[in-house]
TIMI-913594 format. One record per residue (C-alpha): residue in one letter; chain; x, z, y. Coordinates in nm, 2 decimals, decimal comma. Layout:
% TIMI-913594
+----+----+--------+--------+--------+
| aa | ch |      u |      w |      v |
+----+----+--------+--------+--------+
|  A |  A |      X |      Z |      Y |
...
+----+----+--------+--------+--------+
END
This chain:
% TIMI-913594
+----+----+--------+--------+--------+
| aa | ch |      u |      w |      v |
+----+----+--------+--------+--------+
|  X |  A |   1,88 |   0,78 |   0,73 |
|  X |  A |   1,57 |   0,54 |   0,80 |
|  X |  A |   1,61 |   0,22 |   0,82 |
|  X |  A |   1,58 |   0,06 |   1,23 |
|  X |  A |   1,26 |  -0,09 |   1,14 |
|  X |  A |   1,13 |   0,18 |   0,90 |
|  X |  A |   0,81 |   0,27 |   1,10 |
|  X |  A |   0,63 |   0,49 |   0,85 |
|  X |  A |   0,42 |   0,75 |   0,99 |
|  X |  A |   0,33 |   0,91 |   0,68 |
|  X |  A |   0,50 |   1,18 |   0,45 |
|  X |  A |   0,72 |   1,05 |   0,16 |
|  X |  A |   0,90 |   1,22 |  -0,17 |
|  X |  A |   0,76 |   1,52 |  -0,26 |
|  X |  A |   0,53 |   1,56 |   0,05 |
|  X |  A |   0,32 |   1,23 |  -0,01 |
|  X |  A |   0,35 |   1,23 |  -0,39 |
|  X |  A |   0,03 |   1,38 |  -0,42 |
|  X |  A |  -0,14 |   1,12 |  -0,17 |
|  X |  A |   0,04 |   0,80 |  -0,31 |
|  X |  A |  -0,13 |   0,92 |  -0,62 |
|  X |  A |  -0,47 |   0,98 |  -0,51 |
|  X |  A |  -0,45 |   0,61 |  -0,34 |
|  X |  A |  -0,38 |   0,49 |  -0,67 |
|  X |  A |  -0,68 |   0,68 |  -0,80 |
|  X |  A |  -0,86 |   0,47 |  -0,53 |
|  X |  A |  -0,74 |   0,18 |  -0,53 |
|  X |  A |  -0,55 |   0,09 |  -0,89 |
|  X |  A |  -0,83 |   0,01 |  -1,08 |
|  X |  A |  -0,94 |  -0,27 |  -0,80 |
|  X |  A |  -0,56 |  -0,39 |  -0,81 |
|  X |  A |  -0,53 |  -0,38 |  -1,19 |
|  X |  A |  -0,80 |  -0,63 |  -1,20 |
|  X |  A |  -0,65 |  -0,84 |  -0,92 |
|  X |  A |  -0,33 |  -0,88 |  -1,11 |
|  X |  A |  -0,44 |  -0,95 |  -1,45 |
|  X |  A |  -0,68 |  -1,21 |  -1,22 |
|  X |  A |  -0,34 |  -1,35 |  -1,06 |
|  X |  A |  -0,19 |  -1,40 |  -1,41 |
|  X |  A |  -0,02 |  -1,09 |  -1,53 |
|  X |  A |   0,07 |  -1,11 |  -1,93 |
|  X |  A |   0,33 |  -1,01 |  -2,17 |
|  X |  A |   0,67 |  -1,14 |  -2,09 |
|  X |  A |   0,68 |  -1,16 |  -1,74 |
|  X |  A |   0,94 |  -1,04 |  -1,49 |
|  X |  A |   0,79 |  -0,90 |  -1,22 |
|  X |  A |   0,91 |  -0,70 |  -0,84 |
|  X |  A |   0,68 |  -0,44 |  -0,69 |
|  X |  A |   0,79 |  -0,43 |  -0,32 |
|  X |  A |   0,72 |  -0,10 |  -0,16 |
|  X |  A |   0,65 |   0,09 |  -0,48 |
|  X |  A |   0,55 |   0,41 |  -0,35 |
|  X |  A |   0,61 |   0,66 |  -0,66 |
|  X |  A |   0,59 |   0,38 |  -0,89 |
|  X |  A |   0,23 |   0,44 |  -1,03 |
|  X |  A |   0,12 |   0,08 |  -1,00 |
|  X |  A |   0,55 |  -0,02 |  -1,13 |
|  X |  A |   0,42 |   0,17 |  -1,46 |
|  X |  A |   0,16 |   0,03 |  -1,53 |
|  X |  A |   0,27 |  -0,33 |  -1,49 |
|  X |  A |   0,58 |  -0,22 |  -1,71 |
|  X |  A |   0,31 |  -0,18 |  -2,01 |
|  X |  A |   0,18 |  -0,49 |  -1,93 |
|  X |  A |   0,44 |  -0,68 |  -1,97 |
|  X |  A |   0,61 |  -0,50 |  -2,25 |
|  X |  A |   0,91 |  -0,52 |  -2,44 |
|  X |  A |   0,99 |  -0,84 |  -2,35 |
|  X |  A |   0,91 |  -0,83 |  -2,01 |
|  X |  A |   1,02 |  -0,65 |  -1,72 |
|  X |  A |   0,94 |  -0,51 |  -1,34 |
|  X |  A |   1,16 |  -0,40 |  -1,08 |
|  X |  A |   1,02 |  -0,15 |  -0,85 |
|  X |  A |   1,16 |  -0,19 |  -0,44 |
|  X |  A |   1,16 |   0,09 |  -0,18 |
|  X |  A |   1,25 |   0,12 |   0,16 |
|  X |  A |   1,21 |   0,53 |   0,10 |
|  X |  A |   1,54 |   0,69 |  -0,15 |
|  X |  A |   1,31 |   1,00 |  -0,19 |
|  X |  A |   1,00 |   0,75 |  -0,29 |
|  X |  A |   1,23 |   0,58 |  -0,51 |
|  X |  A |   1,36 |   0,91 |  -0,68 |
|  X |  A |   0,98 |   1,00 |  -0,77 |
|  X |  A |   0,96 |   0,66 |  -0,91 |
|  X |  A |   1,22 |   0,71 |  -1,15 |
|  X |  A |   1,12 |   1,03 |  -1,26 |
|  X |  A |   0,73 |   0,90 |  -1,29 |
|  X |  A |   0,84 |   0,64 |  -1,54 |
|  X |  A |   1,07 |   0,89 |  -1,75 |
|  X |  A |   0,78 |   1,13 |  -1,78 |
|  X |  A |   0,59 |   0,80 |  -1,90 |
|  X |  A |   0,87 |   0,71 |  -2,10 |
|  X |  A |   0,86 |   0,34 |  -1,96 |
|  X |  A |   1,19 |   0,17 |  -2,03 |
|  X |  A |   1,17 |  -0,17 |  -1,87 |
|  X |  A |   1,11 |  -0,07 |  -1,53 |
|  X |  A |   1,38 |   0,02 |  -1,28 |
|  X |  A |   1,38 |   0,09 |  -0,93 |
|  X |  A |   1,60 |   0,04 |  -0,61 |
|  X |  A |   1,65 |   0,09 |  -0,28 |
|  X |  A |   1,55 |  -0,19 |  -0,05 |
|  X |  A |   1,35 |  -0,33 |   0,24 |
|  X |  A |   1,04 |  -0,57 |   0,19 |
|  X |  A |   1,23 |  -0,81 |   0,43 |
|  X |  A |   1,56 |  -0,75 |   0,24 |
|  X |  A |   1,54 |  -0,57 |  -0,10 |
|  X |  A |   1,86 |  -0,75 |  -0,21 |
|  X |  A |   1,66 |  -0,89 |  -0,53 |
|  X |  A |   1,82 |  -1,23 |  -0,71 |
|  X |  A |   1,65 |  -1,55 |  -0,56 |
|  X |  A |   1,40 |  -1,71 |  -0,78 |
|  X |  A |   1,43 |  -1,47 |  -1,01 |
|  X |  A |   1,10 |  -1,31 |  -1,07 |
|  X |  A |   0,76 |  -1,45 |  -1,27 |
|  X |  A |   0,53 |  -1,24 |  -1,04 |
|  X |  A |   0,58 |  -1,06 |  -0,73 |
|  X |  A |   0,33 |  -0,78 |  -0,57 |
|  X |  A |   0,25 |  -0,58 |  -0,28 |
|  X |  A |  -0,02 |  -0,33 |  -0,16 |
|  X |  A |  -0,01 |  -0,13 |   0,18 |
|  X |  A |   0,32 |  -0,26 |   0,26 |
|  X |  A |   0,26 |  -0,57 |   0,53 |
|  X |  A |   0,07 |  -0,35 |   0,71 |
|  X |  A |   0,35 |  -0,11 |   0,79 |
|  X |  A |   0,61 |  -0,42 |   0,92 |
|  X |  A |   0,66 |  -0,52 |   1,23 |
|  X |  A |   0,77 |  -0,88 |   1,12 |
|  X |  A |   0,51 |  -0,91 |   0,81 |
|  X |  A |   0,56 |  -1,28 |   0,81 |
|  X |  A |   0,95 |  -1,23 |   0,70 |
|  X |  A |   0,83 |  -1,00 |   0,44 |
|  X |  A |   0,63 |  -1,28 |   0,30 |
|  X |  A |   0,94 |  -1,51 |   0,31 |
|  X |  A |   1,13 |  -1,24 |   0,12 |
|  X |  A |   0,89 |  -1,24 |  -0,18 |
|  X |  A |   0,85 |  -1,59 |  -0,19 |
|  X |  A |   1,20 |  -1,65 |  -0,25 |
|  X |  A |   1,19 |  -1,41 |  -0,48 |
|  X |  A |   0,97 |  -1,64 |  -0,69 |
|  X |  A |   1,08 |  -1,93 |  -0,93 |
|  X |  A |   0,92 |  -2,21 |  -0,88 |
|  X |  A |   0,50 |  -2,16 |  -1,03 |
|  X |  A |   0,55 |  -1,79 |  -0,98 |
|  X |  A |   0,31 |  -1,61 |  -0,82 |
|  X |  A |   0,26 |  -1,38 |  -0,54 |
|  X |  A |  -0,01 |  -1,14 |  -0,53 |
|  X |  A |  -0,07 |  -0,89 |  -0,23 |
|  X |  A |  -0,31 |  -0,66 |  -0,06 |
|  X |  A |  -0,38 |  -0,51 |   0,25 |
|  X |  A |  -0,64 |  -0,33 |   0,44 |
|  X |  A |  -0,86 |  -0,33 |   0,75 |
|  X |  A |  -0,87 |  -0,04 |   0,90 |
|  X |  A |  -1,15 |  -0,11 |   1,14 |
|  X |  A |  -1,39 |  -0,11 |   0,80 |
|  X |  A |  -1,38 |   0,24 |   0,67 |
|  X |  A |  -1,70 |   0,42 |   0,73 |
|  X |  A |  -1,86 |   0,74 |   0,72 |
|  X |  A |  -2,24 |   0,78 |   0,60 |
|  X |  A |  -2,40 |   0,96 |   0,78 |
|  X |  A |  -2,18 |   0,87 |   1,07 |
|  X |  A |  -1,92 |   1,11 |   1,19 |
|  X |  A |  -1,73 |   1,13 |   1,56 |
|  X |  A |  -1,43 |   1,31 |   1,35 |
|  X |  A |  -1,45 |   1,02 |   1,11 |
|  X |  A |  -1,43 |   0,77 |   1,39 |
|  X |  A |  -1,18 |   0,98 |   1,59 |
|  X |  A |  -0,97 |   0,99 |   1,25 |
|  X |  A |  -0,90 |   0,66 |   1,22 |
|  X |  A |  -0,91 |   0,56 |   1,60 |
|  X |  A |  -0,59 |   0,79 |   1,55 |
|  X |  A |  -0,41 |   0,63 |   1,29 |
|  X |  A |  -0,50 |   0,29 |   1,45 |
|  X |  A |  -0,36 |   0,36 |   1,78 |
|  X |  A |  -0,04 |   0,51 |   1,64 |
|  X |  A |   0,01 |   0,23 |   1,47 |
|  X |  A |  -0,05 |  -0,05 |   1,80 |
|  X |  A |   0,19 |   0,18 |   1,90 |
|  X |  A |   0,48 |   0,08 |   1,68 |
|  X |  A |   0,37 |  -0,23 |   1,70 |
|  X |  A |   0,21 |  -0,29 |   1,38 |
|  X |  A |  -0,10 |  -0,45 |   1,23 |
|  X |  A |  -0,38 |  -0,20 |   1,08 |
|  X |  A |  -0,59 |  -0,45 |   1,01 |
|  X |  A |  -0,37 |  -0,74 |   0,85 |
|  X |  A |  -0,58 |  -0,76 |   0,56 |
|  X |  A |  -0,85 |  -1,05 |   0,71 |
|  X |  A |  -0,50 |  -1,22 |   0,82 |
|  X |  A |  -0,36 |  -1,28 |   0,50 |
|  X |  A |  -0,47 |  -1,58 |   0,36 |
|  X |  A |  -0,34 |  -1,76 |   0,68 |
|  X |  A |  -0,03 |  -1,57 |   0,67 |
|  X |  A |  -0,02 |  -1,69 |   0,28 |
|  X |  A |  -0,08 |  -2,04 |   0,39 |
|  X |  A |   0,20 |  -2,07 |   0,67 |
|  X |  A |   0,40 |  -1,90 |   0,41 |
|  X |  A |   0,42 |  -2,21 |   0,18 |
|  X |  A |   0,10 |  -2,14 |  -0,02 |
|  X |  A |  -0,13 |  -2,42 |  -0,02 |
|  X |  A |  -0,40 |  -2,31 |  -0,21 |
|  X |  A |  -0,41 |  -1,90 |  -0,22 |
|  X |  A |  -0,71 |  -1,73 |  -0,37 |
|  X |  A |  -0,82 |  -1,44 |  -0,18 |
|  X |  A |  -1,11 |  -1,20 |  -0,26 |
|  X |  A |  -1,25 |  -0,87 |  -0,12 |
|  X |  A |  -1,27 |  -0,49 |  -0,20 |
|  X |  A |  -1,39 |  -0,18 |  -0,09 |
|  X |  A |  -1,42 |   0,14 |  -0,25 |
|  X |  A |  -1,68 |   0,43 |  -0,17 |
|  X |  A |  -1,67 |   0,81 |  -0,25 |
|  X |  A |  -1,89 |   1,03 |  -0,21 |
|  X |  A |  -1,68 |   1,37 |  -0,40 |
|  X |  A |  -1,34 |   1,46 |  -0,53 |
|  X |  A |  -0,99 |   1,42 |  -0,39 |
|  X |  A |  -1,02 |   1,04 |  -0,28 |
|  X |  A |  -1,23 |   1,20 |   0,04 |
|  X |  A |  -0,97 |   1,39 |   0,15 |
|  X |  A |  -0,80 |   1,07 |   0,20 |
|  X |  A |  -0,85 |   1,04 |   0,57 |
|  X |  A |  -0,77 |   1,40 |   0,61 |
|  X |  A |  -0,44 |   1,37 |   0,49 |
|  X |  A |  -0,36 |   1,04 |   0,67 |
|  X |  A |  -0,42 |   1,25 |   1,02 |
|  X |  A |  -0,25 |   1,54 |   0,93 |
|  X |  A |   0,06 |   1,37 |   0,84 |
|  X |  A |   0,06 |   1,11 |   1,08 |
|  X |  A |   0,02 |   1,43 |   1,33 |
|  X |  A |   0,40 |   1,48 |   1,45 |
|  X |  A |   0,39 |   1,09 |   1,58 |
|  X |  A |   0,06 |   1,08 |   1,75 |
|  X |  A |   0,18 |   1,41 |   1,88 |
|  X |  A |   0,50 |   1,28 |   2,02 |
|  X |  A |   0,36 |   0,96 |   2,10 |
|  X |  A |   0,10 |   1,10 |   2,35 |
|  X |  A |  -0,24 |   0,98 |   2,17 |
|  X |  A |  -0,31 |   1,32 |   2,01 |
|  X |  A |  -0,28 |   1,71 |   2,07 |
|  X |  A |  -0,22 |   1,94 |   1,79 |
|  X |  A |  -0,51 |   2,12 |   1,88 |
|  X |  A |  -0,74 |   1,83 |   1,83 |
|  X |  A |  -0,60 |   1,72 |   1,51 |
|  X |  A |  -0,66 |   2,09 |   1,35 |
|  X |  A |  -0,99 |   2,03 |   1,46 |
|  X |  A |  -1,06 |   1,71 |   1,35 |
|  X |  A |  -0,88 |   1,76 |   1,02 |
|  X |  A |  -1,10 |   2,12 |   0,93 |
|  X |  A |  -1,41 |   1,90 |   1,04 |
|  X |  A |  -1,28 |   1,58 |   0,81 |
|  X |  A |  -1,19 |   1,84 |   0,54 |
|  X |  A |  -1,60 |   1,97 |   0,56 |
|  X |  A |  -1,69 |   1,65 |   0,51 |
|  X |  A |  -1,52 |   1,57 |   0,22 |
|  X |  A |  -1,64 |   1,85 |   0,07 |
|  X |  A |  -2,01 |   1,75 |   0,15 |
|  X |  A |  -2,13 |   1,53 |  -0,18 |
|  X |  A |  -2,42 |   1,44 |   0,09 |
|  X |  A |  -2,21 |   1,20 |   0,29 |
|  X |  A |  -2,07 |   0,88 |   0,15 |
|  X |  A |  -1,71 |   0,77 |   0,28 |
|  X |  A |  -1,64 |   0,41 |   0,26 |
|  X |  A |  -1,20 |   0,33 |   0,25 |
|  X |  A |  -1,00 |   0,07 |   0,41 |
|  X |  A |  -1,18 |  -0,30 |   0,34 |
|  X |  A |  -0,88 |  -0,46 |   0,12 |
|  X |  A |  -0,84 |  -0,79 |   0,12 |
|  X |  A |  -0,65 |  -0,95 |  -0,21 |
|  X |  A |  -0,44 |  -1,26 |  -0,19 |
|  X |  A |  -0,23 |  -1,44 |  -0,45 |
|  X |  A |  -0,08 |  -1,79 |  -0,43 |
|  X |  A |   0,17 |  -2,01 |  -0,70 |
|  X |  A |   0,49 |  -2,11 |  -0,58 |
|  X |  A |   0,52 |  -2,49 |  -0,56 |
+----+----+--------+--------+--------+
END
């Protein structure tokens, strides 16, 4: 059963496997770089709230080896499951995964070398107790390294009215829960009210123009579908419409598709 404050639009387990991994495709590399920026090295003990299917959990398991070890955190049981069974195909040993909310995962207090989000503030209605949550997860001159979108940036080259319309859609569905599509410019602020004096922040934004990462946008609106239906913003008709048009586009290695703007934060625990 969902949690009260689960507000999720998007499919999970099975369903979204195949889109959590494409976003990786998209954005990994980009946070890769971010965390070996923040600090990431052999050794360290690090969470990874929100983990998804545990792609980026994985990889920070190999970089911290042996010695070293990552705990993976989802609000979702059937995201979790794929996690596990992602690392044992892997065969990564020193990460585990568990159940938990971003603003509760039920981690040990100052516990953890390094802790990291991506895509997950954005979905909270209280991101600022999120942010508490991982910082107590930290010892004292750990760090905390997270990223989040804008999702008033993307862009569609040539323009596009089913582009637009797209994520229009996925932003008014989610003013409707009462979250925060664009948190990303928000974070460093957020980071400094959150007991980090002096956070580093940078910016990235990745562009396709083939391949599965354009069908990004598509998939967003068709899963998000049953909520905008049900929450009035959307009818079915128009998001077959829209998705057939977004899926032509994708498929068009004329037109350039530019993703969410992501804006990377990390900040040391004093």
């Amino acid at each position: 059963m969902p949690a009260a404050d689960d507000r999720y639009v998007l499919a999970r387990g099975d369903e979204g496997a195949h889109r959590l991994r494409v976003v990786n495709s998209v954005h990994g590399p980009d946070s890769e770089a971010l965390l070996l920026r923040a600090g990431l090295r052999p050794g360290l003990r690090v969470a990874d709230i929100g983990c998804g299917v545990g792609a980026v959990t994985t990889w920070i398991a190999r970089q911290v080896g042996p010695d070293g070890e990552v705990v993976g955190v989802d609000l979702g049981p059937d995201q979790v499951r794929k996690a596990r069974e992602h690392a044992d195909a892997e065969e990564v040993v020193n990460a585990r995964f568990v159940v938990g909310s971003a603003t509760d995962t039920g981690l040990a207090r100052e516990a953890f070398d390094l802790v990291f989000c991506r895509f997950v503030l954005m979905h909270l209605p209280d991101p600022a107790a999120a942010l508490r949550e991982m910082r107590e997860l930290l010892r004292p001159g750990g760090v905390l390294v997270c990223e989040d979108g804008d999702f008033t940036r993307p862009f569609c080259e040539p323009p596009s009215p089913a582009f637009d319309r797209t994520f229009e859609l996925y932003r008014a569905i989610g003013a409707r829960l009462g979250l925060d599509f664009r948190i990303g410019p928000k974070l460093y602020r957020m980071f400094l009210e959150a007991g980090f004096p002096a956070p580093e922040v940078t910016l990235a934004q990745p562009v396709f123009v083939r391949g599965d990462a354009k069908r990004l946008p598509e998939w967003t609106l068709t899963e998000s579908a049953p909520a905008l239906i049900e929450a009035g913003l959307a009818t079915a008709e128009e998001i077959t419409a829209v998705a057939a048009q977004m899926k032509a586009l994708a498929e068009d290695p004329t037109t350039l598709f530019g993703m969410a703007e992501m804006t990377q934060v990390w900040g040391v625990k004093r």
